[in-house]
PDB file of N, CA, C, O and CB in Angstrom:
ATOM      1  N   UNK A   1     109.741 173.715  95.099  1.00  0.00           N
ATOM      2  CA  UNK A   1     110.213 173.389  93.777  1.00  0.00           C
ATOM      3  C   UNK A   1     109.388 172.251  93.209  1.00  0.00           C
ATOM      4  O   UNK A   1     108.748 171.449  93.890  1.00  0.00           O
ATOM      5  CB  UNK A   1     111.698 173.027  93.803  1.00  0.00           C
ATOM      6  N   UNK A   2     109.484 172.271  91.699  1.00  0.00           N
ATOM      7  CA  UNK A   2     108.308 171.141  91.153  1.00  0.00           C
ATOM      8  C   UNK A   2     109.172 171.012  90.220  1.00  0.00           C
ATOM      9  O   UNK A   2     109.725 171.959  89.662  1.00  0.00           O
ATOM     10  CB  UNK A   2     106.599 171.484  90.690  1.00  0.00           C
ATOM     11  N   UNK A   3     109.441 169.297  89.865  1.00  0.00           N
ATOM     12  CA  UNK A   3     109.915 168.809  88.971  1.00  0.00           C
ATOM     13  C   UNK A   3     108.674 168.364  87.878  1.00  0.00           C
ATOM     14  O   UNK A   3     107.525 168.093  88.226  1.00  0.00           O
ATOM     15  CB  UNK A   3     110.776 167.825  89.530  1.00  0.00           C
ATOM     16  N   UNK A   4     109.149 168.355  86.566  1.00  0.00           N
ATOM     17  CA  UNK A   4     108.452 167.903  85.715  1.00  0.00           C
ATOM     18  C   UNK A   4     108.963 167.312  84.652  1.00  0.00           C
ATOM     19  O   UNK A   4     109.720 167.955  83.925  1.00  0.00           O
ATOM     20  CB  UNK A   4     107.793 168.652  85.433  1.00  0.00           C
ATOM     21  N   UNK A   5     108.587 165.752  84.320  1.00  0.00           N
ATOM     22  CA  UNK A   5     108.921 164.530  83.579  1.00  0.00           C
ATOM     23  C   UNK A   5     108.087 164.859  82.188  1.00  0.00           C
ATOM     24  O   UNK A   5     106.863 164.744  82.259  1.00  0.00           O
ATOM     25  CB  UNK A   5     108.429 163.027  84.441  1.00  0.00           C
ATOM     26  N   UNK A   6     108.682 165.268  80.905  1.00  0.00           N
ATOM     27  CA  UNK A   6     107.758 164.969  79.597  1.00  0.00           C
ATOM     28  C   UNK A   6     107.391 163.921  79.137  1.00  0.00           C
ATOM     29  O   UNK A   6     107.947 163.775  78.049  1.00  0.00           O
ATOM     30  CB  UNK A   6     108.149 165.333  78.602  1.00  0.00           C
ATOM     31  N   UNK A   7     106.779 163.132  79.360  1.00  0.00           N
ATOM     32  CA  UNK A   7     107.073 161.360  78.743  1.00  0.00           C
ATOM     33  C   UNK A   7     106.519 162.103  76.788  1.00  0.00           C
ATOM     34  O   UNK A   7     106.255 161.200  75.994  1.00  0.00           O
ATOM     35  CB  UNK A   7     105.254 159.416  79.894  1.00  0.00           C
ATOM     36  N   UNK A   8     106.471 162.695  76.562  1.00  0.00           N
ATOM     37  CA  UNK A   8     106.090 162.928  74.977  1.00  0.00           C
ATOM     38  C   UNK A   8     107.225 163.523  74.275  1.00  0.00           C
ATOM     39  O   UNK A   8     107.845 164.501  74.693  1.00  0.00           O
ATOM     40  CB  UNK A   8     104.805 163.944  74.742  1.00  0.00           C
ATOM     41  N   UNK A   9     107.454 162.939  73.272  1.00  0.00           N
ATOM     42  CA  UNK A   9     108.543 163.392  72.503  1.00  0.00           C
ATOM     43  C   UNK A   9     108.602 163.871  71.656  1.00  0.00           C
ATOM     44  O   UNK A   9     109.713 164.343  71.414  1.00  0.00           O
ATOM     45  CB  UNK A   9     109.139 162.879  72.235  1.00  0.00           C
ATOM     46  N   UNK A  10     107.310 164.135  70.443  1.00  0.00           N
ATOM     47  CA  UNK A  10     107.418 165.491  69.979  1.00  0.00           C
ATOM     48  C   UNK A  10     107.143 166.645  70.953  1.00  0.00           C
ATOM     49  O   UNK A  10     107.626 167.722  70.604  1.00  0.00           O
ATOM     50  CB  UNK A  10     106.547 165.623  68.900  1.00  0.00           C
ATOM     51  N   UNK A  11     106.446 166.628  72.130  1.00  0.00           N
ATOM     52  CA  UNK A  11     106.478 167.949  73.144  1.00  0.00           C
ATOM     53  C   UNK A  11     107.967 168.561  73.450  1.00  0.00           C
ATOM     54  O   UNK A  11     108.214 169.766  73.402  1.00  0.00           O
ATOM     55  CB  UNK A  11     105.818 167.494  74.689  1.00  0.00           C
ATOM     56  N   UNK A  12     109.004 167.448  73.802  1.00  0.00           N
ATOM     57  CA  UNK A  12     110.253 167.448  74.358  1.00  0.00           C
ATOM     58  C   UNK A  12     111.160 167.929  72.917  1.00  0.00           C
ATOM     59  O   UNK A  12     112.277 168.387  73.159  1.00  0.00           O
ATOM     60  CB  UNK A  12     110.629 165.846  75.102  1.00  0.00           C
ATOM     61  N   UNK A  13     110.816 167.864  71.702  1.00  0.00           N
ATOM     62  CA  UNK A  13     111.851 168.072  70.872  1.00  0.00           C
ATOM     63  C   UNK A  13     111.357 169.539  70.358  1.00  0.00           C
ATOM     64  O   UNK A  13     112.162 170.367  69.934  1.00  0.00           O
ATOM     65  CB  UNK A  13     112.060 166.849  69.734  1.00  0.00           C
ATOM     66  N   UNK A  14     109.960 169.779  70.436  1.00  0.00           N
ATOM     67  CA  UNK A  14     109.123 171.145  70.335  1.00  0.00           C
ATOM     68  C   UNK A  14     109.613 172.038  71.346  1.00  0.00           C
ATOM     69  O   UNK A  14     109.838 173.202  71.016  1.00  0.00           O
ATOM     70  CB  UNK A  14     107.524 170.975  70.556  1.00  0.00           C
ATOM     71  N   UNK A  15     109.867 171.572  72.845  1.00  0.00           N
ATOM     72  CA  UNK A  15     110.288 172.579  73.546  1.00  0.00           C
ATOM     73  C   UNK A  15     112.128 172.968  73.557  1.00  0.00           C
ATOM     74  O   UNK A  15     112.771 173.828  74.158  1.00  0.00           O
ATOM     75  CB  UNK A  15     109.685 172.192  74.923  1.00  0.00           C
ATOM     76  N   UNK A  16     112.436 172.120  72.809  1.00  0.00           N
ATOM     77  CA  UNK A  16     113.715 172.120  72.747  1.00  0.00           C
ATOM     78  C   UNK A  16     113.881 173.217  71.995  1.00  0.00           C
ATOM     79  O   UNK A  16     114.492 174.238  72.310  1.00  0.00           O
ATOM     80  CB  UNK A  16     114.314 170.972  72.301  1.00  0.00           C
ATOM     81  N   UNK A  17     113.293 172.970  70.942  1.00  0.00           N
ATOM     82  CA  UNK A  17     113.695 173.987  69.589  1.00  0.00           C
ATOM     83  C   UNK A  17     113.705 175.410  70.018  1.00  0.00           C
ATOM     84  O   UNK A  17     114.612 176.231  69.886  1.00  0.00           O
ATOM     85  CB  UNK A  17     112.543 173.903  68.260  1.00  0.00           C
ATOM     86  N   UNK A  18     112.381 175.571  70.623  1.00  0.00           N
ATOM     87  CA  UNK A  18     111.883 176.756  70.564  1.00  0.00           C
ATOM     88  C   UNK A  18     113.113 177.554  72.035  1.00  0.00           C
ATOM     89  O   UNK A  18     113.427 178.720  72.274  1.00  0.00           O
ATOM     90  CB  UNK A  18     109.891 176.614  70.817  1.00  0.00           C
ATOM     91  N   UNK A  19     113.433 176.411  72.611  1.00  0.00           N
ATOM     92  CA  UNK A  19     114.525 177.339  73.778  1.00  0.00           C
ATOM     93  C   UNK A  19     115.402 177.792  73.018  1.00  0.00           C
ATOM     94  O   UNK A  19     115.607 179.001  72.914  1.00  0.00           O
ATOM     95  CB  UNK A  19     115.391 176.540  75.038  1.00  0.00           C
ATOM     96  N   UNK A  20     116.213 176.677  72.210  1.00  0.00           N
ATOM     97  CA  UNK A  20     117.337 177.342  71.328  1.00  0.00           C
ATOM     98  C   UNK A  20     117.232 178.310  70.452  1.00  0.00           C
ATOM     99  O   UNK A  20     118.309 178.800  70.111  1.00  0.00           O
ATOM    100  CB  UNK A  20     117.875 176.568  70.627  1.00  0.00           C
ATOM    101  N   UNK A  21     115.941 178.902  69.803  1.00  0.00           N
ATOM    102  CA  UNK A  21     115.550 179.253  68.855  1.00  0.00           C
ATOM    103  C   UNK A  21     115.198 180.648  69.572  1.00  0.00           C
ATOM    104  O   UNK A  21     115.570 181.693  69.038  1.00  0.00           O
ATOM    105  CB  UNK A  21     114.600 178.339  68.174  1.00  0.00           C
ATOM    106  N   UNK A  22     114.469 180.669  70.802  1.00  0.00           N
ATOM    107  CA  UNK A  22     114.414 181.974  71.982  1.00  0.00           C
ATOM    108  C   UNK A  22     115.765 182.362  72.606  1.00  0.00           C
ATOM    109  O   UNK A  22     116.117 183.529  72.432  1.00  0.00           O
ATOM    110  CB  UNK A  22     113.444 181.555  73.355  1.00  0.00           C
ATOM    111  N   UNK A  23     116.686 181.432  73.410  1.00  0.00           N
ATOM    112  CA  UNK A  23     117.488 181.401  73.969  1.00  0.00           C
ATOM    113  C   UNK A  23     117.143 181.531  75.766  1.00  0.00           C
ATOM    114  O   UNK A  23     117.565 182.331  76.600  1.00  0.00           O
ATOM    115  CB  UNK A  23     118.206 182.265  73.260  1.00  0.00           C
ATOM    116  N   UNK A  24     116.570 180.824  75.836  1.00  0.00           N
ATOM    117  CA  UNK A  24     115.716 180.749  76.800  1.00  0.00           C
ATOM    118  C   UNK A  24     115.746 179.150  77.472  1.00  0.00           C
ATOM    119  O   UNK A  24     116.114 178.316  76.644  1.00  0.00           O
ATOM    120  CB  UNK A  24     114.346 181.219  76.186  1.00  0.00           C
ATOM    121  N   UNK A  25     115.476 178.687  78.603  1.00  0.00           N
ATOM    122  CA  UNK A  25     116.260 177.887  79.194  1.00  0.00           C
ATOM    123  C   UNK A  25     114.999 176.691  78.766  1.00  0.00           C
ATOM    124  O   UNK A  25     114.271 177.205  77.916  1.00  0.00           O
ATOM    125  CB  UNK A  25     116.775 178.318  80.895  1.00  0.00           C
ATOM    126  N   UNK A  26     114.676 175.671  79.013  1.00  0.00           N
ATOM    127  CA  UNK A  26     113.007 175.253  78.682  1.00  0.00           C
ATOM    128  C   UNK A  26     112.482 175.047  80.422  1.00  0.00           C
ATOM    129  O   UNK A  26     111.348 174.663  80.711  1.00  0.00           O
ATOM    130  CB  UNK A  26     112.806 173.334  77.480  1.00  0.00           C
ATOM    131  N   UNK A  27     113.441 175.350  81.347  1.00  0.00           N
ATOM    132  CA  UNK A  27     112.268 175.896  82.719  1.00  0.00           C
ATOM    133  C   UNK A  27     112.077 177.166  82.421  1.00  0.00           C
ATOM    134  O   UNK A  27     110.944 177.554  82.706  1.00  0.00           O
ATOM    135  CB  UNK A  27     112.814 175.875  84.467  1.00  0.00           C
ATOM    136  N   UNK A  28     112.680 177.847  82.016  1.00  0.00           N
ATOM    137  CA  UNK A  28     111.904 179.315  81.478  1.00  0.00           C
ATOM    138  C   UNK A  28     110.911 179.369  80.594  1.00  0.00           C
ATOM    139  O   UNK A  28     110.336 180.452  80.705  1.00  0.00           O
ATOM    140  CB  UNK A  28     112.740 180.208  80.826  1.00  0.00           C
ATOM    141  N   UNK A  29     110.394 178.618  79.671  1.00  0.00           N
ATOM    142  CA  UNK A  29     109.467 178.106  78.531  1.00  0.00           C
ATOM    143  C   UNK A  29     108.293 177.343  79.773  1.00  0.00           C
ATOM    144  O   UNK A  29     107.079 177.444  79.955  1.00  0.00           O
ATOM    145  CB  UNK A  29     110.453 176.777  77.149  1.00  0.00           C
ATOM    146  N   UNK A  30     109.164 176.738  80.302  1.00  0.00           N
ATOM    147  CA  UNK A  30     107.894 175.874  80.869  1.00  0.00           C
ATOM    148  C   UNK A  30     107.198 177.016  81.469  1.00  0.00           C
ATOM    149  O   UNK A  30     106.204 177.607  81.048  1.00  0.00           O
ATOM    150  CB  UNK A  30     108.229 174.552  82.061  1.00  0.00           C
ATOM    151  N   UNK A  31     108.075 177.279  82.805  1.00  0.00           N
ATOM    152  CA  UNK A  31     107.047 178.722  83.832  1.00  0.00           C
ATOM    153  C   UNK A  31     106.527 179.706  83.186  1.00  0.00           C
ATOM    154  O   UNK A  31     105.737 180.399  83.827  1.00  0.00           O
ATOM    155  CB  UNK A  31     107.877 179.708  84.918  1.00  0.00           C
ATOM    156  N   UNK A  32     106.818 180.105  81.631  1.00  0.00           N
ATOM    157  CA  UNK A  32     105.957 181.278  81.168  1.00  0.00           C
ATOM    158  C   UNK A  32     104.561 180.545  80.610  1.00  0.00           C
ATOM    159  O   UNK A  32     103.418 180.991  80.514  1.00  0.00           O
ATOM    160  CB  UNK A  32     106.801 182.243  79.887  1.00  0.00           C
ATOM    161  N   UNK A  33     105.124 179.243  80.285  1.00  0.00           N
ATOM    162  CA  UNK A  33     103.763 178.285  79.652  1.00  0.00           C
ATOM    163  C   UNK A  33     102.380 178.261  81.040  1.00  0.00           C
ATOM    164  O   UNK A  33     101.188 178.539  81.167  1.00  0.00           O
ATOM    165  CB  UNK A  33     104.521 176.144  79.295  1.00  0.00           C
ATOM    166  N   UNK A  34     103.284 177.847  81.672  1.00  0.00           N
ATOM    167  CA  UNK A  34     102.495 177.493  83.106  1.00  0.00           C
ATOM    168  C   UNK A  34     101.486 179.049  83.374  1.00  0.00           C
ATOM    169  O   UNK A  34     100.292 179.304  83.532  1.00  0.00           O
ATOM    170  CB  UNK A  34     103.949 177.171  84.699  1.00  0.00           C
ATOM    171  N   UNK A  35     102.856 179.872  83.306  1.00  0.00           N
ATOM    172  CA  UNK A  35     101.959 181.145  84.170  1.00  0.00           C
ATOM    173  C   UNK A  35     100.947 181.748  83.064  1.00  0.00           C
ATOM    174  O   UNK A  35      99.769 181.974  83.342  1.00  0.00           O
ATOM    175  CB  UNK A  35     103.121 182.630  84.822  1.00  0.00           C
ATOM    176  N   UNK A  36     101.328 181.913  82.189  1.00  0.00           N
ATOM    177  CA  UNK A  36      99.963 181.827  80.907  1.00  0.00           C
ATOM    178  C   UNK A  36      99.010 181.299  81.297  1.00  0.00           C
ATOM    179  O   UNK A  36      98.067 181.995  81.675  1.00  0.00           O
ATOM    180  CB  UNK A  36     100.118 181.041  79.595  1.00  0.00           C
ATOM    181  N   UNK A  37      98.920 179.589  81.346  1.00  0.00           N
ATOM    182  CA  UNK A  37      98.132 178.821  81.301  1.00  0.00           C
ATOM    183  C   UNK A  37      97.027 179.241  82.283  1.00  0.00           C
ATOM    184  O   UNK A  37      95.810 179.305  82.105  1.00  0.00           O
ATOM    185  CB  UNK A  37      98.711 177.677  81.432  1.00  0.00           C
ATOM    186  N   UNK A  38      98.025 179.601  83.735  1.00  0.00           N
ATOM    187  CA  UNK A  38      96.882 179.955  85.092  1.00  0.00           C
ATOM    188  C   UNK A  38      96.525 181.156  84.689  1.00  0.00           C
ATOM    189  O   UNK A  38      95.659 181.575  85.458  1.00  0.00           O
ATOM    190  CB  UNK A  38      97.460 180.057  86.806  1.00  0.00           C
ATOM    191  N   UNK A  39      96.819 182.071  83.686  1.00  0.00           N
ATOM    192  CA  UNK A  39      96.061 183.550  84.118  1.00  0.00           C
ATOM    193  C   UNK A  39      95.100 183.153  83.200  1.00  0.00           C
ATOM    194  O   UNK A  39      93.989 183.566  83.533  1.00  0.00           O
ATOM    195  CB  UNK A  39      96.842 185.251  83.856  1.00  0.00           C
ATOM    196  N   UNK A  40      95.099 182.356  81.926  1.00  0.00           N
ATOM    197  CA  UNK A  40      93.653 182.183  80.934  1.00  0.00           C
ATOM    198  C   UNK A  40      92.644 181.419  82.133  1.00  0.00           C
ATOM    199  O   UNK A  40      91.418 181.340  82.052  1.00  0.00           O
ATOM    200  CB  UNK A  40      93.940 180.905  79.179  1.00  0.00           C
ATOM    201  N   UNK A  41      93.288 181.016  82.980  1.00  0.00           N
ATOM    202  CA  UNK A  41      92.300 179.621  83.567  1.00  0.00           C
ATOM    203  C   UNK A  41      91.576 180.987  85.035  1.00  0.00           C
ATOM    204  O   UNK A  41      90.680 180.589  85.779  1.00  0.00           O
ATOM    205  CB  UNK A  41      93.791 177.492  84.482  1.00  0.00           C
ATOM    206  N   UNK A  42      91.878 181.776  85.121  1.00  0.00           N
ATOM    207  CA  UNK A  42      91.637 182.457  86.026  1.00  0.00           C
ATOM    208  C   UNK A  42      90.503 183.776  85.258  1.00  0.00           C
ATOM    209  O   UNK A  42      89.448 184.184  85.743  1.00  0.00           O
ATOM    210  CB  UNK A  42      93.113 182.837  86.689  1.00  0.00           C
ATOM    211  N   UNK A  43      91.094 184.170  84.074  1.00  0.00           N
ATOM    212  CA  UNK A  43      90.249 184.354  83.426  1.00  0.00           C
ATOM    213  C   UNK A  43      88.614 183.522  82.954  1.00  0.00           C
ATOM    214  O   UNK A  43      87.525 184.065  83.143  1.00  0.00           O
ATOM    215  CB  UNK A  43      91.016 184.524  82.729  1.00  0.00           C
ATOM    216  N   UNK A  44      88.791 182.131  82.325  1.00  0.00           N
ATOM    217  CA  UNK A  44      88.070 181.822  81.807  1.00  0.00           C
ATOM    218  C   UNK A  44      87.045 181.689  83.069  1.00  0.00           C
ATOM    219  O   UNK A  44      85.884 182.023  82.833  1.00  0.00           O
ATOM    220  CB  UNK A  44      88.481 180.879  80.959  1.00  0.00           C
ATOM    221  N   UNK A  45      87.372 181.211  84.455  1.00  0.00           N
ATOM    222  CA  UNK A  45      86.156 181.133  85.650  1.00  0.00           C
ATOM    223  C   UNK A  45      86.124 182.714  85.608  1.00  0.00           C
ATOM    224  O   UNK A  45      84.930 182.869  85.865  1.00  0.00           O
ATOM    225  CB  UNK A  45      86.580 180.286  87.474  1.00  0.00           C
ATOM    226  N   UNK A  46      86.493 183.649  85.498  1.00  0.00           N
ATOM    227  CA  UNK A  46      86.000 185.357  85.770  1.00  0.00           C
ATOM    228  C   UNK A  46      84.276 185.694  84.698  1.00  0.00           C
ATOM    229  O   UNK A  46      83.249 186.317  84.968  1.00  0.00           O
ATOM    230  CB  UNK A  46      87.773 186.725  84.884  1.00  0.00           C
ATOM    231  N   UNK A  47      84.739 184.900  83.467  1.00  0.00           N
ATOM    232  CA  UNK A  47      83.673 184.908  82.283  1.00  0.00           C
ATOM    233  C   UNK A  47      83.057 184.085  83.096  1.00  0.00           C
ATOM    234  O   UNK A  47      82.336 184.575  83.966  1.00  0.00           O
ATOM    235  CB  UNK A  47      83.965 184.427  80.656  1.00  0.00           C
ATOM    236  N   UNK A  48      83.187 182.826  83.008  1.00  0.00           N
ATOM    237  CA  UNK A  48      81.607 181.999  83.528  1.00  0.00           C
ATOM    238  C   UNK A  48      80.901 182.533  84.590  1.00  0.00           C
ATOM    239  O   UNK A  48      79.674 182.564  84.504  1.00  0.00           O
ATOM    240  CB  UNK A  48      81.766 180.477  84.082  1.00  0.00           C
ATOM    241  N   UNK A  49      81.584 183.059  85.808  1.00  0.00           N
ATOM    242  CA  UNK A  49      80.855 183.798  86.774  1.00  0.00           C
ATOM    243  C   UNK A  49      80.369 184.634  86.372  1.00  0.00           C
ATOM    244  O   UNK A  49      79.237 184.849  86.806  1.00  0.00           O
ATOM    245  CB  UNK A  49      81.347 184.211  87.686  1.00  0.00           C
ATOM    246  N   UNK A  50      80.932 185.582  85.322  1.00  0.00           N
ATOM    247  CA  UNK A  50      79.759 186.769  84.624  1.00  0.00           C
ATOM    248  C   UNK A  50      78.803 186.532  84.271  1.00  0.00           C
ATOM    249  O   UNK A  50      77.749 187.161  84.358  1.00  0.00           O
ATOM    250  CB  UNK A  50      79.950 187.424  83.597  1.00  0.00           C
ATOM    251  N   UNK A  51      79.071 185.439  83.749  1.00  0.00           N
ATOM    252  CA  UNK A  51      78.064 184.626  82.208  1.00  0.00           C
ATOM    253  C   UNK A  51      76.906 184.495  83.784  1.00  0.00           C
ATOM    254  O   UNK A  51      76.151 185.339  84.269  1.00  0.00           O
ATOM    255  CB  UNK A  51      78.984 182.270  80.953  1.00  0.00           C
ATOM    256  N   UNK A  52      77.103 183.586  84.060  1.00  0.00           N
ATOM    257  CA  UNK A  52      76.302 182.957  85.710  1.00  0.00           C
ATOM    258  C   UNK A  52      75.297 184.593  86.370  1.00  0.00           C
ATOM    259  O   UNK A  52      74.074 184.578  86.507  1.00  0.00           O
ATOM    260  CB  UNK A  52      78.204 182.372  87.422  1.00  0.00           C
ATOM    261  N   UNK A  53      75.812 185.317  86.550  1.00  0.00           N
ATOM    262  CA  UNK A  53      75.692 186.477  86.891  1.00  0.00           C
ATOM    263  C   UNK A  53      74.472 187.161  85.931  1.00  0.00           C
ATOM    264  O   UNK A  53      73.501 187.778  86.369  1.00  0.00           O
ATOM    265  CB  UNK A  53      77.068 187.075  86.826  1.00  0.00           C
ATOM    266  N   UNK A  54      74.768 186.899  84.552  1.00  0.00           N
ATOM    267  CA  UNK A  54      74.087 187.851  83.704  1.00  0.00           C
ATOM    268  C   UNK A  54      73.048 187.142  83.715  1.00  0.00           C
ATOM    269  O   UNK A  54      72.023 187.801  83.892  1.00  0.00           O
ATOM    270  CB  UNK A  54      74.607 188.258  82.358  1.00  0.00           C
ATOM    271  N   UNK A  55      72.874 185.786  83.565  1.00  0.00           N
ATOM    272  CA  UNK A  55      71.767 184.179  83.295  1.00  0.00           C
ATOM    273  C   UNK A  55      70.717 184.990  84.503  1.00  0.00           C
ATOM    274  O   UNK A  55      69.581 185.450  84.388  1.00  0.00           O
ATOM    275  CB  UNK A  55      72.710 181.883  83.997  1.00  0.00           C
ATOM    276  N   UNK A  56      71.552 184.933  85.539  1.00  0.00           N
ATOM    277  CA  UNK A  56      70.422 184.902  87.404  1.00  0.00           C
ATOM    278  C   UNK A  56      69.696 186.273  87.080  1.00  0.00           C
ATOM    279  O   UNK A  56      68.519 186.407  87.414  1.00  0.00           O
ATOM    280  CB  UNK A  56      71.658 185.146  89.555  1.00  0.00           C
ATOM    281  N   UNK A  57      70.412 187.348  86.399  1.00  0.00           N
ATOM    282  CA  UNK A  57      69.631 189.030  86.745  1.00  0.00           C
ATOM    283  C   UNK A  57      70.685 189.433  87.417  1.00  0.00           C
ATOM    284  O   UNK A  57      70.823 190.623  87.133  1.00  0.00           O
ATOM    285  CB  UNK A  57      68.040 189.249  87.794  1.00  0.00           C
ATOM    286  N   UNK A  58      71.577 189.076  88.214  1.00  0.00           N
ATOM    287  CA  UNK A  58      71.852 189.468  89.377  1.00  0.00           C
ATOM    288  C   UNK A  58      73.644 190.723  88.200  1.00  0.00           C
ATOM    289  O   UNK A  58      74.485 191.403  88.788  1.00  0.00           O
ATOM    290  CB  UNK A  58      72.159 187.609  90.882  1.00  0.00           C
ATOM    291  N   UNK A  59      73.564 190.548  86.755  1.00  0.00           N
ATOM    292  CA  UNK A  59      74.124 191.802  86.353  1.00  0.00           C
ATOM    293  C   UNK A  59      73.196 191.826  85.220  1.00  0.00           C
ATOM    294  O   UNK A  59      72.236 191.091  84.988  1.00  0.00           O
ATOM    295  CB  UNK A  59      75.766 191.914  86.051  1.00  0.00           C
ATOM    296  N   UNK A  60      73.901 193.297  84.237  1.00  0.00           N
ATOM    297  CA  UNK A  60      73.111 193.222  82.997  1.00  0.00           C
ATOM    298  C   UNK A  60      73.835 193.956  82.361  1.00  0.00           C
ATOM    299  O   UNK A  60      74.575 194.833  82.809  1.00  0.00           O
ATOM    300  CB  UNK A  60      71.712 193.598  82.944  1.00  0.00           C
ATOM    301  N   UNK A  61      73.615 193.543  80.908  1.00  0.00           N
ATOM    302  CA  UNK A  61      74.607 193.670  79.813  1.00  0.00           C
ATOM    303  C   UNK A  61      73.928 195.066  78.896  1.00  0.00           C
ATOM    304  O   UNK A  61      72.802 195.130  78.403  1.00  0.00           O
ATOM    305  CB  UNK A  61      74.715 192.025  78.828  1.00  0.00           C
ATOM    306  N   UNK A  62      75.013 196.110  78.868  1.00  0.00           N
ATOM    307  CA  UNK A  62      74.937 197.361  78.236  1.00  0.00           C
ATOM    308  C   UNK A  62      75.329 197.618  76.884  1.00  0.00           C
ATOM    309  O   UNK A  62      76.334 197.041  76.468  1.00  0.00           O
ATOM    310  CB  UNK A  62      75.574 198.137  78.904  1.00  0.00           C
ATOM    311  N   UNK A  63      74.778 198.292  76.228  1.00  0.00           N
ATOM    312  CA  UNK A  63      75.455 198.297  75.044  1.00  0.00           C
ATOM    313  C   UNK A  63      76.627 199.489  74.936  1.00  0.00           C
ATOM    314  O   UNK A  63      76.655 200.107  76.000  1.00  0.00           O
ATOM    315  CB  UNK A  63      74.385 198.421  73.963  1.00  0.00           C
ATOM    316  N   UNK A  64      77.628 200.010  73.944  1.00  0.00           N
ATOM    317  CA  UNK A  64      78.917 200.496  74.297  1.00  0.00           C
ATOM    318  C   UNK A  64      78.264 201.899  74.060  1.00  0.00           C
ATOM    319  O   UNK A  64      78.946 202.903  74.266  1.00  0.00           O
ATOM    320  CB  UNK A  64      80.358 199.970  73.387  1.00  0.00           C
ATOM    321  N   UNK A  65      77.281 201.980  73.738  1.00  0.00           N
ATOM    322  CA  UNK A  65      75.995 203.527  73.132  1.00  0.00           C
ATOM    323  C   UNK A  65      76.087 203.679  74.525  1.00  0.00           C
ATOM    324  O   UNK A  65      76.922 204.396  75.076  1.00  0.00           O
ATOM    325  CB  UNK A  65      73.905 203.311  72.232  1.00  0.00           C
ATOM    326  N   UNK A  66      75.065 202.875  75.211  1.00  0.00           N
ATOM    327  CA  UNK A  66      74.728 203.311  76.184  1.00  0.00           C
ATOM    328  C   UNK A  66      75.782 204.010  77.542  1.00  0.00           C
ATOM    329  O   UNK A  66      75.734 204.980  78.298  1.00  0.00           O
ATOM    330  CB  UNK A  66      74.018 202.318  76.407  1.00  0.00           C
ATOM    331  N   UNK A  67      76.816 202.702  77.246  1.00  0.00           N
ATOM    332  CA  UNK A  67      77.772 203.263  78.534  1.00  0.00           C
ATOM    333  C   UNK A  67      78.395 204.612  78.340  1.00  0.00           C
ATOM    334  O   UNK A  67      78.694 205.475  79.166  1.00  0.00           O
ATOM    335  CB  UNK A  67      79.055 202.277  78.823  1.00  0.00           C
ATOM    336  N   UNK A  68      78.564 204.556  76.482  1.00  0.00           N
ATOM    337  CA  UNK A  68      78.870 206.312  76.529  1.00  0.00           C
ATOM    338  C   UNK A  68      77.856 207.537  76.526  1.00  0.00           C
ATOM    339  O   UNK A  68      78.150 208.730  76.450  1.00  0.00           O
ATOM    340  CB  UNK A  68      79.630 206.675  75.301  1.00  0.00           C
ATOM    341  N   UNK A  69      76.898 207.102  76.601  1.00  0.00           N
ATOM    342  CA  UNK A  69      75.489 208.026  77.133  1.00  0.00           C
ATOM    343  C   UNK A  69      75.491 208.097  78.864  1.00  0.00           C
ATOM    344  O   UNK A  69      75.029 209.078  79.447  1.00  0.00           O
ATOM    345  CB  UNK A  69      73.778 207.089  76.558  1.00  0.00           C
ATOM    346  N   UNK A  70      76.029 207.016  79.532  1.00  0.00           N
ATOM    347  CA  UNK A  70      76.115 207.072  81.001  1.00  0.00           C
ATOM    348  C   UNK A  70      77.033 207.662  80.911  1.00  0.00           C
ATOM    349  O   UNK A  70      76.612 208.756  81.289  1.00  0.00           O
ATOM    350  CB  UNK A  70      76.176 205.993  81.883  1.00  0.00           C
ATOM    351  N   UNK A  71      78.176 207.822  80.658  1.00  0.00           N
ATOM    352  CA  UNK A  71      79.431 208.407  80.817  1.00  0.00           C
ATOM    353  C   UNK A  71      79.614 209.965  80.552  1.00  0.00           C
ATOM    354  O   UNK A  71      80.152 210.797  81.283  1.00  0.00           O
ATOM    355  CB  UNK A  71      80.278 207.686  79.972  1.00  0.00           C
ATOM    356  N   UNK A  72      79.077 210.115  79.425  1.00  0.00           N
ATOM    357  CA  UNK A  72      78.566 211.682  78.886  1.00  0.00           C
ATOM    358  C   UNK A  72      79.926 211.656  77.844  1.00  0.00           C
ATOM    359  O   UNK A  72      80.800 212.524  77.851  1.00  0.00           O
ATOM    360  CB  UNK A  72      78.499 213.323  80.379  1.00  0.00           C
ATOM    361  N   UNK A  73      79.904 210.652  77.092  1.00  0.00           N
ATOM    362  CA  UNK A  73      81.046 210.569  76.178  1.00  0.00           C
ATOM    363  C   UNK A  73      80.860 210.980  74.811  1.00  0.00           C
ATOM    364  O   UNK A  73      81.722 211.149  73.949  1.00  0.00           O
ATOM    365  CB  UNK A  73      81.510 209.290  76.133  1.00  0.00           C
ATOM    366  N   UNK A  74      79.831 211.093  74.749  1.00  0.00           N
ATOM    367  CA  UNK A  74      78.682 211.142  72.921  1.00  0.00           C
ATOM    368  C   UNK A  74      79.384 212.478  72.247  1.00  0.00           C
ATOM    369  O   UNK A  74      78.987 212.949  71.181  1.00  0.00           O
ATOM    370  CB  UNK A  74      76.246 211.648  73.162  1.00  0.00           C
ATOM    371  N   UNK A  75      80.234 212.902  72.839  1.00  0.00           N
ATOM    372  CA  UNK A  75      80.997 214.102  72.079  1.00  0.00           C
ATOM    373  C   UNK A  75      82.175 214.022  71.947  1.00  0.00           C
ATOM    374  O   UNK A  75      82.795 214.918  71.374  1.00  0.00           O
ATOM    375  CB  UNK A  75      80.922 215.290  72.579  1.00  0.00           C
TER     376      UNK A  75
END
């Protein structure tokens, strides 16, 4: 379990609203905030490793023509 202290008080009166206003508890606001937060952050290192990837050679970037010419989609 993880406790968490807001010391900010428009954050604390922002998350207030929006529970009453959802009906939703604000540890339920918080953990959907949280689990958001980690899937963009899990995302955003997935891009830089691409990005990293495409920089070295080691991938390479297609155009959406082409992948439907690999695919045999052009019809």
């Amino acid at each position: 379990m993880l406790a968490v202290k807001i010391n900010d008080p428009w954050l604390e009166e922002h998350l207030k609203f929006e529970s009453k206003n959802l009906g939703k508890s604000r540890s339920a606001l918080v953990r959907e905030a949280l689990d958001r937060y980690l899937e963009d952050l899990e995302d955003y290192r997935d891009a830089v490793s691409a990005m990293a990837d495409i920089k070295s050679g080691k991938s390479q970037v297609i155009s959406s023509a082409e992948m439907d010419r690999r695919l045999d989609l052009a019809n």
